[in-house]
C-alpha positions in Angstrom: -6.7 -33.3 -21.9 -8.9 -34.1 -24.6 -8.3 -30.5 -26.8 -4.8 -30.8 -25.8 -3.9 -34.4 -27.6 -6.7 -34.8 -30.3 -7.8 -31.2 -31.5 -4.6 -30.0 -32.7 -3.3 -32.8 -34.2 -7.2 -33.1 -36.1 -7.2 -29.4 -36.9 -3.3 -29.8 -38.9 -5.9 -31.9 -41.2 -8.2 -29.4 -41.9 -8.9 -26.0 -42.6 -9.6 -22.7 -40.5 -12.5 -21.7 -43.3 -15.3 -23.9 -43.8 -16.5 -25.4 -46.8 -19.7 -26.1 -48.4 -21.0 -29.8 -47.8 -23.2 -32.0 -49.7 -26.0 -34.3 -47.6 -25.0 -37.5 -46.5 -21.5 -37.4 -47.8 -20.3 -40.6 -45.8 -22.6 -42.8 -48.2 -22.9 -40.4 -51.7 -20.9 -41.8 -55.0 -18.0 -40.0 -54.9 -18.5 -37.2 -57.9 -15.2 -35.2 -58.5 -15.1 -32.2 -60.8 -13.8 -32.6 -64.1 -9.8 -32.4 -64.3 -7.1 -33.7 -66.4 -6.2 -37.2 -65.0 -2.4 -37.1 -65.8 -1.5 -37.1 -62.3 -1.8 -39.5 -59.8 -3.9 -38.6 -57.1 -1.3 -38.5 -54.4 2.3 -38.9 -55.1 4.9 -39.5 -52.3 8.2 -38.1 -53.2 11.9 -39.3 -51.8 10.3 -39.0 -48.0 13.5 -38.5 -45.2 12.2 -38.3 -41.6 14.9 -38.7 -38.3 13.8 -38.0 -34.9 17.3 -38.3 -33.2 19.8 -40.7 -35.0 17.6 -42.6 -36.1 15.4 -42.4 -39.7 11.7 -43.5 -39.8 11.6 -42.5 -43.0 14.8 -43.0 -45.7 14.1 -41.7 -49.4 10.5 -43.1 -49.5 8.5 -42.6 -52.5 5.3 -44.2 -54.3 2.4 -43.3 -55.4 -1.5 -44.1 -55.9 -4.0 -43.6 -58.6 -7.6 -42.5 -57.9 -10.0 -45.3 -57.3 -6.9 -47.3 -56.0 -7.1 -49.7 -52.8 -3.3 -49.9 -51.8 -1.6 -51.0 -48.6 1.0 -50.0 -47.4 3.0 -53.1 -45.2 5.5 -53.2 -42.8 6.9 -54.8 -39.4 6.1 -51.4 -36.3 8.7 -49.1 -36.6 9.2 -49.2 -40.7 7.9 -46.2 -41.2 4.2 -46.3 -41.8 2.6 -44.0 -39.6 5.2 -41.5 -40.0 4.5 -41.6 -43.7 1.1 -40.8 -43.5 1.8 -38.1 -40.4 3.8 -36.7 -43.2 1.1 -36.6 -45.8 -1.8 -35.6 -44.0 1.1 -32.2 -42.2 1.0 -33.6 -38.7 4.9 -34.1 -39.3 7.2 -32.2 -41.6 9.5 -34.1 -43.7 13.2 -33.6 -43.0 13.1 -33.7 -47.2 10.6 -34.7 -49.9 7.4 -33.4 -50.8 3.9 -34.1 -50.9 1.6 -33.7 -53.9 -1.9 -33.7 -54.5 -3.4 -34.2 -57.8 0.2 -33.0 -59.2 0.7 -30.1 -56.7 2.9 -29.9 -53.7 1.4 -29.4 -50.7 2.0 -26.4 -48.8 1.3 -25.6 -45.4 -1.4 -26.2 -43.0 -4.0 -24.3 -44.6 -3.7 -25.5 -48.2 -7.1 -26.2 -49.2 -6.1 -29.5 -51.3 -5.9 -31.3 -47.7 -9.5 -30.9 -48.0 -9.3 -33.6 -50.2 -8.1 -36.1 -47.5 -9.2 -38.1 -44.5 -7.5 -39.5 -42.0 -8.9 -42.5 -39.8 -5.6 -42.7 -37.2 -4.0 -45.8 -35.2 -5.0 -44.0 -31.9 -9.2 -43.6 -31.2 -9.8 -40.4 -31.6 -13.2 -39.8 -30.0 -14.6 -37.7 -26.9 -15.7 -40.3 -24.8 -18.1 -39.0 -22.5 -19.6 -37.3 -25.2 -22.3 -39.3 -27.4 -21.8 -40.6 -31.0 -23.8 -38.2 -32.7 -21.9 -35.6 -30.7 -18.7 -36.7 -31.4 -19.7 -35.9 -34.9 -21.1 -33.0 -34.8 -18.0 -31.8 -32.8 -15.6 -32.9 -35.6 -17.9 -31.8 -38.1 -17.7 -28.2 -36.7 -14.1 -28.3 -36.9 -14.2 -29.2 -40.7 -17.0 -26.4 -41.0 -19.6 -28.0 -41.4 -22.6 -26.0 -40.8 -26.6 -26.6 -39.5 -28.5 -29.3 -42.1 -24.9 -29.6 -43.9 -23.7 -31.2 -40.5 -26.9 -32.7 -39.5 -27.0 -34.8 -42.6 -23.7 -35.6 -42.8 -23.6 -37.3 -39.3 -26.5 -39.2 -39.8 -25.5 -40.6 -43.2 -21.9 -41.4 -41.3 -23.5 -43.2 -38.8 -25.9 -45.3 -41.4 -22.9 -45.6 -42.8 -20.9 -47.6 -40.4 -24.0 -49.6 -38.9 -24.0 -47.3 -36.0 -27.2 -45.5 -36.7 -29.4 -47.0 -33.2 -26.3 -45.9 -31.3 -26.6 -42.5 -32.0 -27.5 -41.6 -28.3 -25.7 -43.9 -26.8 -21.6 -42.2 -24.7 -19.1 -43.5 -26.3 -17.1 -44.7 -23.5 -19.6 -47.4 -23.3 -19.5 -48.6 -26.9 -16.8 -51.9 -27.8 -13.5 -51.2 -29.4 -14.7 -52.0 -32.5 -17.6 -49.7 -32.6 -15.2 -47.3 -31.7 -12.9 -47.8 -34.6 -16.3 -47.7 -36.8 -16.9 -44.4 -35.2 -13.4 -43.2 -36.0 -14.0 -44.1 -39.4 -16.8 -41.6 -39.6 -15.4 -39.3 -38.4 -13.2 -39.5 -41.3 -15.9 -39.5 -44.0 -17.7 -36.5 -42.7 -16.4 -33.8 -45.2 -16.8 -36.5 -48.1 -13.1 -36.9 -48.8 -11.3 -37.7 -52.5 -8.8 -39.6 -50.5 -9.0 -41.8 -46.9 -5.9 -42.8 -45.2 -6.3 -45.5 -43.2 -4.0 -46.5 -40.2 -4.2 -50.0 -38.9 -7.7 -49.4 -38.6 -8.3 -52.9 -37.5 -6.2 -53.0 -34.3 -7.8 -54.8 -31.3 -11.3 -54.9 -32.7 -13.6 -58.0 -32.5 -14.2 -60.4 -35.4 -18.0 -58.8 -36.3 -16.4 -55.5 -36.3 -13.7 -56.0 -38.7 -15.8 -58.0 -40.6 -18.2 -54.3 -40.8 -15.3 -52.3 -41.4 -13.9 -54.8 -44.1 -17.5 -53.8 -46.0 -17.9 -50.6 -45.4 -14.3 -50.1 -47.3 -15.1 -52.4 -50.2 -17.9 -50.2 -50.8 -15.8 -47.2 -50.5 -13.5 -48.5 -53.6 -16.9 -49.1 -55.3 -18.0 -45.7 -54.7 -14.9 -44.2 -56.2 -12.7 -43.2 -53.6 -8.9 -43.9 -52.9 -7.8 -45.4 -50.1 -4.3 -45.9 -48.5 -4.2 -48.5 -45.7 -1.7 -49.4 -43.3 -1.4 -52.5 -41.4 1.0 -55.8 -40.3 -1.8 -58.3 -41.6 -0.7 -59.5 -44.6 -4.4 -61.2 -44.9 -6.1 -58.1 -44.8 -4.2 -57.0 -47.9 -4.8 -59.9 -49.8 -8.4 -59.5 -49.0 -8.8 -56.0 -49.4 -6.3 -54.2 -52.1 -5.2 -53.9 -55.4 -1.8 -53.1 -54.8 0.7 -53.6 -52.0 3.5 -51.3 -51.1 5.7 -53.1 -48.7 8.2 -50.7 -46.3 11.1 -51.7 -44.0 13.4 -49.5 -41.5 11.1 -46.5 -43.5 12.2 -48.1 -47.4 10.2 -49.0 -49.7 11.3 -53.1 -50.5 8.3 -53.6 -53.1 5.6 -51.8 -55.0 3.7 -54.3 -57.3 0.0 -55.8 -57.9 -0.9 -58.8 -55.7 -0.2 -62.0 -58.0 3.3 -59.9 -59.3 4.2 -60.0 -55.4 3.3 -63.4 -55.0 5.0 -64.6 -58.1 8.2 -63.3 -56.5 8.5 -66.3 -54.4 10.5 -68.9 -54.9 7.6 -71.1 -53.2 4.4 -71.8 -55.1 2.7 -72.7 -51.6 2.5 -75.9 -48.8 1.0 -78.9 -48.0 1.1 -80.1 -44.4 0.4 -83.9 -44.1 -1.1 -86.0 -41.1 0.7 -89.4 -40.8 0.4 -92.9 -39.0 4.7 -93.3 -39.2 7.0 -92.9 -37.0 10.9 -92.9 -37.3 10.6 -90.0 -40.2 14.7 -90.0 -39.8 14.9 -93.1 -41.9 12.9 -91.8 -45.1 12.8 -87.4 -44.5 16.5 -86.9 -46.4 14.8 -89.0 -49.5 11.5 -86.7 -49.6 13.8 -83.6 -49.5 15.2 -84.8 -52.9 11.7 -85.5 -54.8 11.5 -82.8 -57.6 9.4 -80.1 -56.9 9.4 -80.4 -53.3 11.6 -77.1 -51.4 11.5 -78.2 -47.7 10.6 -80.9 -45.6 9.9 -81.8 -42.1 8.1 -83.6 -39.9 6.9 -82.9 -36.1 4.7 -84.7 -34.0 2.6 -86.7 -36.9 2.7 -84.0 -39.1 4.8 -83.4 -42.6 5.3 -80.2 -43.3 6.6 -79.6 -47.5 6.8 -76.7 -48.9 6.9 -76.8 -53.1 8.5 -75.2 -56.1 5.2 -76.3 -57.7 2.5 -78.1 -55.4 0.7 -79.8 -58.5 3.8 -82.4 -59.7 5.0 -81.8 -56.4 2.9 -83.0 -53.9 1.8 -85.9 -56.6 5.7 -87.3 -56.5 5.9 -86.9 -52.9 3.2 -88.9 -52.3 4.3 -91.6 -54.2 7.6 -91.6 -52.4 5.7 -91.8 -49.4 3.5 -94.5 -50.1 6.6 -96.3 -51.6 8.1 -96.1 -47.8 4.6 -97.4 -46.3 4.0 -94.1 -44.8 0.3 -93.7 -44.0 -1.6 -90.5 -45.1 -4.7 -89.6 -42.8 -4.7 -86.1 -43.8 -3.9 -83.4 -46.3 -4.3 -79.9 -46.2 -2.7 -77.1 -48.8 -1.3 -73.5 -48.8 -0.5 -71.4 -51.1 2.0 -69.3 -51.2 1.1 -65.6 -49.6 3.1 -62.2 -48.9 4.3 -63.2 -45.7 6.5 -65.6 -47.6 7.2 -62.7 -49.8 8.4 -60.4 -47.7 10.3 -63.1 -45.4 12.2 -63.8 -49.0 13.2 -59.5 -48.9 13.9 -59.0 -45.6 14.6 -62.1 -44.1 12.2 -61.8 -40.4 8.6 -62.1 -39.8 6.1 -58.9 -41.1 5.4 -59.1 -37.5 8.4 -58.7 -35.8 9.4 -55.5 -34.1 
């Protein structure tokens, strides 16, 4: 069951001929060879995927520089997984094209897929077999050879903080350790660029925590990385640029602080209070300048603010000029959520 699920769909990654491997590739500074840098490193290109009536993908297209952190956002079901299915040939487009360092890839085979790794949604491990076995097995299948593949497993597993567990089956290990695993797997043939999908899914604080480190000092080393996930936090701790996809478009492709200065919203203050009877003084605090929402609930004032510096100052005064009580004050700013609540109207969340 094992070869017939995860082997075919890792093999469409690779190549049938091996390739020569430096030691500890999981943890080495990322050295390319010299070439002109007038391409982007990968470049997605007016992307159309169905499967029935219904499109995953509709005339998608970005791209991402080398040594870029991007993610790539969306509600399940916009399109992100197809998208990199697409990329890394486990799925054929319905139209579009892939390219590599300026040139379309072609087939299966085409050796500039070397250049990519793919950490996927799903584990894909051998669970009865043990860590360092799981790598050596997927380092065979990237042709990896004798010290080659000894090194590089052992560097993978320093890498990831999974070195002691070497021995150790994996069907015993936590799911984050298992997502840690799947990431080296990824790493083993030292790839240019790692596409990472919601690599964070179900795995215990600590463990995304490892993960969140072990990709900042992947950027640091040089390599790209795409990653996909419905956290808007991770982004904003984690990337320089944020592509955000619904129904398999592309609503936004901008920097951080040019995403957040789309909103209309500069951020929120919620507001612990001794009052009661908000009905006779909430209409008033809606018309303070500055301040973009109000309402209150069970002691608490929610406002939300054009600009939270004037804003909140006037809105205390107002408050203070009803004899309203403040116990409490706590601030927001404004993040993507809000952002992308402002394009598509629902929750990144929502289904």
């Amino acid at each position: 069951l094992f070869l017939e699920r995860i082997v075919p769909g890792y093999l469409a990654t690779q190549l049938s001929r091996p390739r020569p491997c430096h030691s500890n590739p999981a943890v080495r500074r990322a050295t390319f060879p010299q070439r002109a840098m007038s391409h982007p490193l990968l470049e997605i290109r007016s992307l159309v995927k169905s499967f029935g009536p219904r499109k995953a993908v509709d005339q998608l297209s970005f791209v991402v520089g080398r040594g870029e952190f991007v993610a790539l956002l969306g509600p399940n079901g916009a399109g992100k997984t197809t998208t990199l299915s697409i990329v890394t040939g486990l799925l054929r487009p319905d139209s579009g094209e892939v390219r590599i360092d300026g040139r379309a890839l072609s087939g299966d085979t085409d050796p500039f897929k070397r250049r990519i790794g793919l950490v996927p949604q799903e584990i894909a491990l051998h669970e009865e077999l043990p860590a360092l076995a799981n790598l050596r097995f997927f380092g065979a299948l990237q042709g990896l050879r004798a010290d080659a593949l000894a090194d590089a497993s052992r560097g993978a597993l320093e890498f990831v903080g999974l070195a002691d567990r070497a021995g150790e089956t994996v069907r015993r290990f936590s799911g984050g350790m298992k997502r840690r695993l799947n990431l080296a797997v990824a790493l083993l043939h030292d790839p240019e660029l790692l596409l990472l999908d919601e690599p964070t899914v179900g795995v215990d604080p600590q463990s995304r925590n490892a993960i969140f480190d072990n990709l900042a000092e992947l950027r640091r080393r040089g390599k790209t990385l795409v990653y996909t996930t419905h956290y808007m936090e991770e982004a904003e701790r984690l990337c320089d640029r944020v592509v955000i996809v619904d129904r398999g478009r592309v609503l936004a492709d901008e920097p951080l602080a040019a995403l957040r200065a789309r909103s209309t919203r500069e951020g929120s203050v919620r507001i612990e209070t001794d009052a009661a009877g908000a009905d006779a003084w909430i209409d008033g605090l809606r018309g303070v300048p500055g301040v973009a929402g109000a309402r209150f609930l069970d002691g608490t004032l929610e406002l939300e603010f054009v600009a939270v510096a004037p804003g909140l100052g006037s809105a205390l005064a107002f408050l203070h000029s009803r004899g309203v009580a403040v116990r409490h004050v706590e601030s927001h700013r404004a993040s993507l959520e809000d952002v992308f609540l402002g394009l598509t109207g629902r929750s990144l969340r929502d289904g």
